[in-house]
N, C-alpha and C positions, 0 to 999 in steps of 0.2 A: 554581346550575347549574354543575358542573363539565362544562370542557371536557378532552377527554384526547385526545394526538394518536401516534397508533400510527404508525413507521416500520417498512422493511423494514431498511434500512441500519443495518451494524455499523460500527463502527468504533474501533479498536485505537491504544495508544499504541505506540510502536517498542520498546517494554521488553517489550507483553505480545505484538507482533507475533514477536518475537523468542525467547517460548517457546513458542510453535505453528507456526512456519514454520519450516524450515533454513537461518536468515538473522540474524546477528547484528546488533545493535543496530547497531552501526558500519557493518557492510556497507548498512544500509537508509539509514542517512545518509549514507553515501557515492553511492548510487544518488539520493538525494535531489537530493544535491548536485547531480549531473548530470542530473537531471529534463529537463531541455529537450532534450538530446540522445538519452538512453533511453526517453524517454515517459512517466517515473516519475512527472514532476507528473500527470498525470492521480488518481491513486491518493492524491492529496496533500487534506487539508482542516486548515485555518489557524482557530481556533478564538482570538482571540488573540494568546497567545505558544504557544499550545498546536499540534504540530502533530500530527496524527493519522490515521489510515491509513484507506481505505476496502476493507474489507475484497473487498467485491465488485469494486471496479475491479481491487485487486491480484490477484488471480485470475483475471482477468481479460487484466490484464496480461501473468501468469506464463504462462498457455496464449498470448500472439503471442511469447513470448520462445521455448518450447521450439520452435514452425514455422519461428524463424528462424536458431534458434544451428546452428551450422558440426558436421556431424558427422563423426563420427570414419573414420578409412581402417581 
């Protein structure tokens, strides 16, 4: 009997985040880096040494970042 386990959850290295988003590798580690002040660990999973994006949190994320960024005069 084979057991198979279906998720919803995707999840992205910051190489392949970085050719589907407007956000380059560095910039996502940079954002990393400072996860505890930006929120960004949320969106973080640690597989390892591996770390890897969740994609539905960062989208998630990205929509409370545009409610809160400072708009323009």
């Amino acid at each position: 009997m084979e057991v198979q386990i279906q998720t919803s959850r995707q999840y992205l290295t910051f190489r392949e985040a970085a050719a589907i988003y407007p956000f380059s590798e560095s910039s996502l580690r940079y954002l990393r880096y400072h996860g505890d002040t930006n929120g960004f660990n949320a969106c973080i999973r640690k597989v390892g040494r591996r770390v890897l994006l969740d994609v539905a949190e960062f989208e998630s994320w990205l929509d409370t970042q545009r409610d809160t960024a400072p708009r323009a005069a």
